[in-house]
N, C-alpha and C positions, 0 to 999 in steps of 0.2 A: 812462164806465168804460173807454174805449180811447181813445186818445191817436193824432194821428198828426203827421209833422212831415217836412215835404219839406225837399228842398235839392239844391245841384246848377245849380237856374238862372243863369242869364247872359248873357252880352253875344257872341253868335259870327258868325261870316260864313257867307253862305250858303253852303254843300257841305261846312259844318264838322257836328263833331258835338259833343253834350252827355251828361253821365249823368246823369238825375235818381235821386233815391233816398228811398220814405220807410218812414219808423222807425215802428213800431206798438209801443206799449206798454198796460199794465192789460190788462183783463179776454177776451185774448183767444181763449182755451181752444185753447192749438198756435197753429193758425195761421187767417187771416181769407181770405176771398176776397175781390180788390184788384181797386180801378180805377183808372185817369188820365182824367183830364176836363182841359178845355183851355177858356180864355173868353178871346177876341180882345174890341179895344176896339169896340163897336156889334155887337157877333154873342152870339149866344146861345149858351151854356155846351155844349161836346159830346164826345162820348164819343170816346177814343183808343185806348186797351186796359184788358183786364182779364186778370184769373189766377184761375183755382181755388183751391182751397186747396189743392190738392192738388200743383199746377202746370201740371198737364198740358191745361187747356185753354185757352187765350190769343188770345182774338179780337180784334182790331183795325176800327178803320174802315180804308174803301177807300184813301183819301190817303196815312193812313200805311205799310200793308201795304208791306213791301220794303226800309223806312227805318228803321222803328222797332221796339225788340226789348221785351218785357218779360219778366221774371224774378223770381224770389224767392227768397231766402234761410231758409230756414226754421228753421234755429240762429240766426239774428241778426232773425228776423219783420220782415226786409225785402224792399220790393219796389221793383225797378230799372223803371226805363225809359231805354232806351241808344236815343238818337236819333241817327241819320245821315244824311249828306246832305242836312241841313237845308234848307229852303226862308224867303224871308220870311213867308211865309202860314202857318210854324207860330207865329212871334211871338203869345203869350199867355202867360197866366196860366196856370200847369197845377196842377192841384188833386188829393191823392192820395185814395182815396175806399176803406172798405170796409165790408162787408156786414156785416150781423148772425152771429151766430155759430152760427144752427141753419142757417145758407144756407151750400153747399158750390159752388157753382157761379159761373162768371163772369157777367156781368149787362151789360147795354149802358144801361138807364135809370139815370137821378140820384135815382129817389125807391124804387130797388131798394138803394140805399145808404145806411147810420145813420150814418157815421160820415167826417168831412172834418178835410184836414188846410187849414193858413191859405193854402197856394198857395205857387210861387216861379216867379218870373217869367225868361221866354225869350225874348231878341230875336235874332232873326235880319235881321244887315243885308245890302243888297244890294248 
């Protein structure tokens, strides 16, 4: 019933930056509370940032805090992620994720989330 659909990835050098962006559609009553998840090749799937539904609450892991911004749109039920100062160690797969629709809150686990978009992949060369 909800749809989601990144895009944005690509090919950048290190200290460059990227926007990712993804679309939520169907059944999302307003708006969803969002996450970015990231899966490097041989590493396990982890959490980047997320957003309230509200916006206002936007947690990050430690790595990225100071590089990476997240945001929403809430006229267009999208949610950004504006990465800067890229490192090669963000190079993954980033995955848009959001919550169920009675959940207002931002969330750090993967199985806190119903709903995944296919991915769009980030290289950062060095």
């Amino acid at each position: 019933q909800v749809q989601l659909v990144e895009s944005g990835g690509g090919l950048v050098q290190a200290g460059g930056s990227l926007r990712l962006s993804c679309a939520a559609s169907g059944r999302t009553f307003s708006s969803l509370a969002m996450g970015w998840f990231r899966q490097a090749p041989g590493k396990e799937r982890e959490f980047v940032a997320a957003v309230s539904r509200s916006g206002s609450n936007t947690p990050y892991v430690d790595s990225v805090k100071g590089r990476f911004t997240i945001s929403r749109d809430g006229a267009k039920n999208t949610v950004y992620l504006q990465m800067n100062r890229l490192k090669p160690e963000d190079t993954a797969v980033y995955l848009c994720a959001a919550r169920g629709t009675y959940y207002q809150d931002a969330a750090y686990r993967q199985n806190e989330y119903d709903y995944w978009g296919q991915g769009t992949q980030v290289t950062v060369s060095s």
